[in-house]
C-alpha positions as CSV (number, residue, x, y, z in Angstrom):
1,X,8.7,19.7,14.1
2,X,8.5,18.0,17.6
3,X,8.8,14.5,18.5
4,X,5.7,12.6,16.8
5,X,3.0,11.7,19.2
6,X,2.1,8.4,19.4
7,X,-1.0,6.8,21.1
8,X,-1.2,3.1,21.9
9,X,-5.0,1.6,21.1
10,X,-5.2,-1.4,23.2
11,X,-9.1,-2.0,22.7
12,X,-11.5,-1.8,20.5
13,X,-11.8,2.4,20.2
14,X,-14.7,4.7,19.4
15,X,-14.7,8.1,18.5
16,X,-15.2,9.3,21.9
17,X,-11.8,7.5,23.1
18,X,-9.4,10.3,24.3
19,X,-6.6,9.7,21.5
20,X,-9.1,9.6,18.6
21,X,-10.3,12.7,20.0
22,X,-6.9,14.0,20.4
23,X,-6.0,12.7,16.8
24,X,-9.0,14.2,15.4
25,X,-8.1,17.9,16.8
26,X,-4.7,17.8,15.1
27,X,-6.2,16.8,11.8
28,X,-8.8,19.5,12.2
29,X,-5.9,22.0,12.4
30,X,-4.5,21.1,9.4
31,X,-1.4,18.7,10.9
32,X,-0.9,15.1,9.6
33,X,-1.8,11.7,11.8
34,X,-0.9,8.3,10.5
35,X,-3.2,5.5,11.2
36,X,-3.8,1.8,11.0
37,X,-6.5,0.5,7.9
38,X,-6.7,-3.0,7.2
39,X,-4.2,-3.1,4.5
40,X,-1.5,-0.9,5.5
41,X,-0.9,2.4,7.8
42,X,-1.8,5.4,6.3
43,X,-0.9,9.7,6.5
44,X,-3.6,11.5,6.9
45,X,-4.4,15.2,6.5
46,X,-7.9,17.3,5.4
47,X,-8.4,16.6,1.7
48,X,-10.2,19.3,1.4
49,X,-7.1,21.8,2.2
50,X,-4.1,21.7,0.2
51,X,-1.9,23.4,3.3
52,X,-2.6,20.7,5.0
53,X,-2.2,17.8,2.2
54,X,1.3,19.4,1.2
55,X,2.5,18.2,4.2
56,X,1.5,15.1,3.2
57,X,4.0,15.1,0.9
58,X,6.5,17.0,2.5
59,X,6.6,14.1,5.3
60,X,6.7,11.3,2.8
61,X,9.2,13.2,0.2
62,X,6.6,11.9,-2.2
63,X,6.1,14.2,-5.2
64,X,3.1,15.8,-5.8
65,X,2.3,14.5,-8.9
66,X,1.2,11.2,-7.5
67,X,-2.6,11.1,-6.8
68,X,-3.8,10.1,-3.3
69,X,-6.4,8.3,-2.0
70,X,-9.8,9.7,-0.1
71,X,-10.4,7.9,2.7
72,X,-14.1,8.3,4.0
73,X,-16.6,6.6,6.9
74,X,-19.3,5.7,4.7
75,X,-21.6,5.2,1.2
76,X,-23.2,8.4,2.2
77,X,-20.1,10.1,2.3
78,X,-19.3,9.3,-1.3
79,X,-21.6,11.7,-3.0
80,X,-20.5,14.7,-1.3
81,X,-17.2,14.4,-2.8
82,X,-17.8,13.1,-6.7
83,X,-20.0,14.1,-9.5
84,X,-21.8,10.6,-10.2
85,X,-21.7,7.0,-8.8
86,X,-22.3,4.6,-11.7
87,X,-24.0,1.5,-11.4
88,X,-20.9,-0.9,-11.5
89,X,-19.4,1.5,-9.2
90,X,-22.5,1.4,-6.4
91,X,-22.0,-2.8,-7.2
92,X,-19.0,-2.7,-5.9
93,X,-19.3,-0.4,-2.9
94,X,-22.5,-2.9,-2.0
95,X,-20.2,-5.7,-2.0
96,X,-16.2,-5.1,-0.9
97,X,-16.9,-1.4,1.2
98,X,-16.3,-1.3,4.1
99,X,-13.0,-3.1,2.8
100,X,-9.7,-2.9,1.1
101,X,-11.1,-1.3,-2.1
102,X,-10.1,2.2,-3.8
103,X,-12.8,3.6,-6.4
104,X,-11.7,5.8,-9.0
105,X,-15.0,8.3,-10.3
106,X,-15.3,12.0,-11.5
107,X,-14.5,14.7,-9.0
108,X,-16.5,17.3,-8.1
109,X,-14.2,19.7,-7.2
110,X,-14.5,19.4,-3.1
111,X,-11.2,17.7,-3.2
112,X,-8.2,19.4,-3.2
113,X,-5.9,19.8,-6.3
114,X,-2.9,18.9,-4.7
115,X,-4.9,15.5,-3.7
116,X,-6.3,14.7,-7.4
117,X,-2.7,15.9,-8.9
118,X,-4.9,17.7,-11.0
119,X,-6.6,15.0,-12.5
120,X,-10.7,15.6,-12.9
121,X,-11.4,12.2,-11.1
122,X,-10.3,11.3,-7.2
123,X,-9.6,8.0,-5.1
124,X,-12.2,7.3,-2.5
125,X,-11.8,4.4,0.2
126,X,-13.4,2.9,3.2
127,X,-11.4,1.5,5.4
128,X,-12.3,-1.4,7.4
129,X,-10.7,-1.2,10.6
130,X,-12.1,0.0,13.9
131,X,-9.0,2.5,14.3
132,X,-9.8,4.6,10.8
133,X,-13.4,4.1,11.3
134,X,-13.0,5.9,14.8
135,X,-11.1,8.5,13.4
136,X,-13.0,9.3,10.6
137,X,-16.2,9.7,12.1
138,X,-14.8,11.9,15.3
139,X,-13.3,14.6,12.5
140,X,-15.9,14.1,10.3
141,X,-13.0,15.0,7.3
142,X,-12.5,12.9,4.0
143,X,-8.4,12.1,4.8
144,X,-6.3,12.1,1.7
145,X,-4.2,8.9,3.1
146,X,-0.9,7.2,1.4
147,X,0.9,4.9,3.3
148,X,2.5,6.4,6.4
149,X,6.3,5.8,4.9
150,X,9.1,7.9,3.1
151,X,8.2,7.8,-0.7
152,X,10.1,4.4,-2.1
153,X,10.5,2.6,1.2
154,X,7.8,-0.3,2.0
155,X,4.8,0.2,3.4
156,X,4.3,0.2,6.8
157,X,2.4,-2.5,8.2
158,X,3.1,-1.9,11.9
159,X,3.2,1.5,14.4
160,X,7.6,0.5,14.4
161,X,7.8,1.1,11.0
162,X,5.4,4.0,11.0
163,X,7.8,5.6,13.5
164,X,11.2,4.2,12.1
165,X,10.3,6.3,8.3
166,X,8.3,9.3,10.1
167,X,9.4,10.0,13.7
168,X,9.8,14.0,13.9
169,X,8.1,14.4,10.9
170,X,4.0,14.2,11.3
171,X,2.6,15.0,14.5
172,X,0.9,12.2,15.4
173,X,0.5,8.3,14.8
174,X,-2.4,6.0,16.4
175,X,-0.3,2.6,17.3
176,X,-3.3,0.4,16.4
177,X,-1.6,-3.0,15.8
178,X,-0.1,-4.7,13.3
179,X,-2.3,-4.7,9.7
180,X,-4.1,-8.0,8.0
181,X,-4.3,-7.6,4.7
182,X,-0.7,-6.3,4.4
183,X,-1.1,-4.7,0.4
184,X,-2.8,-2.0,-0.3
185,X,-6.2,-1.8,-1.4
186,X,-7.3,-2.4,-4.9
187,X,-7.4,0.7,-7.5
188,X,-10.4,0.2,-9.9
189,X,-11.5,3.0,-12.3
190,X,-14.8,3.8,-12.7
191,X,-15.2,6.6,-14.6
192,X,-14.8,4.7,-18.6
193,X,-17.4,2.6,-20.0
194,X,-16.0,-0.7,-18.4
195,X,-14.1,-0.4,-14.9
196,X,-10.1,-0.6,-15.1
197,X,-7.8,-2.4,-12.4
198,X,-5.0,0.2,-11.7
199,X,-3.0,-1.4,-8.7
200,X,-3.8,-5.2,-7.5
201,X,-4.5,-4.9,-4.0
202,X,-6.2,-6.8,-1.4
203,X,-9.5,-7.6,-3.4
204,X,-8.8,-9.7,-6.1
205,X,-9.6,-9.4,-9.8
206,X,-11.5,-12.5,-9.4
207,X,-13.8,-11.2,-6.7
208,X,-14.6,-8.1,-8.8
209,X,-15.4,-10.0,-11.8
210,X,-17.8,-12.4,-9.6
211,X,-20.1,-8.8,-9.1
212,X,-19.9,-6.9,-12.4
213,X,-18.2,-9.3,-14.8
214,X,-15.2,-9.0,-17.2
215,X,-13.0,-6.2,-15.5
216,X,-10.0,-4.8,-17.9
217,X,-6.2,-4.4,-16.4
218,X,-4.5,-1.2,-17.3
219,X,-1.5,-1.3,-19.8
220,X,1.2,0.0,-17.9
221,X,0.0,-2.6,-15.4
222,X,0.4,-5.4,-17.4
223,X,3.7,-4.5,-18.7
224,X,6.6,-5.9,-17.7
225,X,4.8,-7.2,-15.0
226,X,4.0,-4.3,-13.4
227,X,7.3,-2.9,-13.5
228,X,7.2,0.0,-15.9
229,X,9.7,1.9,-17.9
230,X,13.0,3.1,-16.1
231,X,11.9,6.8,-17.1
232,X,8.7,6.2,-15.4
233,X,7.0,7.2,-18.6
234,X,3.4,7.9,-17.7
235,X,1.6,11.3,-18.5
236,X,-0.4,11.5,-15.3
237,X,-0.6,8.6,-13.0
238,X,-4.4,7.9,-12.2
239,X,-3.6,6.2,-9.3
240,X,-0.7,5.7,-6.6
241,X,2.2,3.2,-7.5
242,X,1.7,3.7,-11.1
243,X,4.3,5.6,-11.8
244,X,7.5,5.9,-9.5
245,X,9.5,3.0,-8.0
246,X,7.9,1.8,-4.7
247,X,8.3,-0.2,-1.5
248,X,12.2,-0.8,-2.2
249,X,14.1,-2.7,0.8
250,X,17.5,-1.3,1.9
251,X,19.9,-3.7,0.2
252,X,18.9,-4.7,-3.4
253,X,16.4,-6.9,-4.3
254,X,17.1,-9.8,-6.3
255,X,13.7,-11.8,-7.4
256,X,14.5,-15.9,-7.6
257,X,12.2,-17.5,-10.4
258,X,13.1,-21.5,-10.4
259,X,13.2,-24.9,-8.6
260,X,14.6,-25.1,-4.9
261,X,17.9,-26.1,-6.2
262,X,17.9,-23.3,-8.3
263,X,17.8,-20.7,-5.3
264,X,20.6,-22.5,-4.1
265,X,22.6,-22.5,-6.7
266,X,22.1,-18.4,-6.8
267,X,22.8,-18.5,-2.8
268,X,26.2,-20.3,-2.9
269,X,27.1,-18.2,-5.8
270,X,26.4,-15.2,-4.3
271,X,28.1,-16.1,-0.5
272,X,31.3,-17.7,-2.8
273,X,31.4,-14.0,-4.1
274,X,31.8,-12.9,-0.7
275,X,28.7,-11.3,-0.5
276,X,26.0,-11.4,2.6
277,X,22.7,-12.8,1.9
278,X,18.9,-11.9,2.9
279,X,16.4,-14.3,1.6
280,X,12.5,-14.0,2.0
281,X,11.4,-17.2,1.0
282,X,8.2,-19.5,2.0
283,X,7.6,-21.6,4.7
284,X,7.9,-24.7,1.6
285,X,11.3,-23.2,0.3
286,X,13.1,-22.7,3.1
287,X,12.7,-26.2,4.2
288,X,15.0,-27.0,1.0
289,X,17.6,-24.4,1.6
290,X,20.9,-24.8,3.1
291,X,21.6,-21.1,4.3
292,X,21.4,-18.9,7.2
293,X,19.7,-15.7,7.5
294,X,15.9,-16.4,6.2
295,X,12.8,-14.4,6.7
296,X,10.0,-16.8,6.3
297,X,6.6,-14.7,5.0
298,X,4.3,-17.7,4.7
299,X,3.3,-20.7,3.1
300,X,2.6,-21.0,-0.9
301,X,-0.6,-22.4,0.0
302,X,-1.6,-19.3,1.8
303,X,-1.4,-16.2,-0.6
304,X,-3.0,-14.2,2.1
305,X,-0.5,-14.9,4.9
306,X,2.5,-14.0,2.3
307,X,1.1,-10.5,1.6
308,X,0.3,-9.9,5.4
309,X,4.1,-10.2,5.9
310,X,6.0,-9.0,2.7
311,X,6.3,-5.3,4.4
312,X,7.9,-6.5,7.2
313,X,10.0,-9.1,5.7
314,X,11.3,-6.6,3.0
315,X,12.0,-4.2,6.0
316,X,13.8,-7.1,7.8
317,X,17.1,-7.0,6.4
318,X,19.1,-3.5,6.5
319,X,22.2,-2.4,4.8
320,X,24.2,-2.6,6.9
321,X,23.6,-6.2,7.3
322,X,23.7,-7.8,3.9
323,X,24.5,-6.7,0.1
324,X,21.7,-8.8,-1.8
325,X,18.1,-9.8,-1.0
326,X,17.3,-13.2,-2.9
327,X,13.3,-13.4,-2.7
328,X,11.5,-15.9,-4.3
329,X,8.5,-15.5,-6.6
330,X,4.9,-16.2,-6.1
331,X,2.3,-18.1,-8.2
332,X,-0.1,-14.5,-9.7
333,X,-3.2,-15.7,-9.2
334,X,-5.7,-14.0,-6.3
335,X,-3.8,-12.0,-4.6
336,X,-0.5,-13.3,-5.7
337,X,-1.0,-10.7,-8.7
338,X,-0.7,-7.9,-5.7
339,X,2.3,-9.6,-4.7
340,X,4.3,-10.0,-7.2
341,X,3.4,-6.6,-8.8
342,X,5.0,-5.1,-5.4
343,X,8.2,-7.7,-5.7
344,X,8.4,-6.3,-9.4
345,X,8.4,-2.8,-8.2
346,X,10.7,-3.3,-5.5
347,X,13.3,-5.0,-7.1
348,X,16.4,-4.6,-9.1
349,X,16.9,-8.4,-10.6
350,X,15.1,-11.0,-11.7
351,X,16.7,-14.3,-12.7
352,X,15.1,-17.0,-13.8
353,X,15.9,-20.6,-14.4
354,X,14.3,-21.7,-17.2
């Protein structure tokens, strides 16, 4: 393919703007665009033709088992794509759409296969940012949308990472910014008798519960943390990040579970060794530590500001430059549980102290 294009948004866009419209002819010829949402930058291509999603996964190296995620303008657009809404699922549109929320429900069979891994239910989403919102109403196309990355790395959060994964590769990426929400949005399914959390994301479990009550968390979710079993043992994933390993930093990633001087302890160790460190740590923690080389990605007190950064911070540190990652761990409450269930799926360690 030939060099990506990229377009730089510097203003609030509309779907008239020249690189939307530009953006919008690719994807209406069947070629992939990566764009900024509010959680992350996402690859998009014409759900509704499986030429055109393969290359999706082509791009990515991403196999084609994993479900993706329909990315829409509007409510409206909802019913031309699944069989039913049901009433906790229109509660939840009312409240977190347009937003950082995915909504598992029964397919009608518009989708393509290759987007639904051949499941009978499909992902639809809403983005909130001005960017996607441009872009989706100027090709008037439901875009099946993972993150704009190779399968495995971490998702992209800026345009630079966008390009550093995909350059060559997709023909087309609309530089809108960096991202705020920094995770990706939250998987709920809707199509059992009470609505399932399949990924954490950037709506928390307690804001869902505040609109339609006691939500369950899937199994192989809850297990281990969110890590699941080295074979990846899940029949069908229902939703992305549920079954492959994901958003994995260069160098290993060792997760730090204890007191300050705990993480120091494992530092020292680790530079006595003669190894290099990385360490992602908070704004709190590395006030405490003694070592060079820190990514700071935010304060404990601010959940929201660590999962804005963790991306980038976990793309900070190459191979080249160090042999370990030490990253400490996050309280799992709000969207700490989003957190930490990408820290579990990233990395290859976890030590604790006590």
């Amino acid at each position: 393919m030939k060099d990506t294009k990229v377009w730089k948004i510097e203003q609030t866009t509309s779907a008239t703007d020249l690189a939307i419209r530009e953006a919008s002819a690719l994807l209406e010829q069947n070629e992939v665009v990566a764009f900024p949402t509010e959680t992350v930058y996402g690859l998009g291509a014409n759900a509704k033709e499986a030429d055109a999603v393969d290359k999706i996964f082509r791009a990515k190296g991403r196999p084609s088992d994993n479900p993706l995620i329909v990315h829409i303008a509007d409510r409206v657009q909802v019913d031309d794509y699944v069989a039913e809404v049901p009433e906790v699922a229109e509660k939840l549109l009312a409240a977190f759409t347009p937003g950082p929320l995915t909504l598992i429900l029964k397919s009608n069979g518009t989708i393509a296969d290759n987007v639904t891994a051949g499941l009978p239910s499909v992902g639809v989403r809403i983005p909130d940012h001005p960017v996607a919102q441009a872009l989706l109403r100027a090709c008037r196309l439901p875009l099946a949308a993972p993150s704009a990355n190779k399968s495995g790395r971490p998702s992209p959060t800026t345009a630079d990472h966008v390009y550093e994964d995909l350059q060559g590769r997709i023909a087309g990426l609309l530089d809108g910014g960096p991202t705020g929400v920094g995770v990706e949005s939250t998987v709920v399914d809707c199509t059992g008798e009470m609505p399932i959390i399949l990924r954490p994301g950037g709506i928390t479990r307690e804001q869902l519960e505040e609109v339609v009550g006691r939500i369950m968390v899937d199994p192989a979710l809850a297990a281990a943390n969110g890590k699941l079993p080295e074979n990846g043992d899940v029949e069908k994933p229902r939703a992305p990040g549920m079954k492959y390993t994901h958003y994995a930093p260069d160098a290993p990633l060792w997760l730090v579970d204890g007191a300050p001087s705990f993480m120091q302890t494992q530092i020292d160790a680790q530079l006595q060794a003669g190894d290099k460190i990385g360490i992602i740590a908070s704004k709190e923690l590395a006030a405490e530590l003694d070592a060079d080389n820190i990514n700071i990605c935010g304060s404990r007190n601010n959940l929201s500001e660590v999962a804005a950064h963790l991306y980038d911070a976990l793309r900070s540190f190459k191979k080249s430059d160090v042999d370990i990652i030490l990253c400490e761990t996050f309280p799992e409450t709000g969207v700490g549980q989003a957190i930490m269930n990408r820290l579990h799926k990233a990395a290859t360690k976890k030590i604790n102290q006590f």
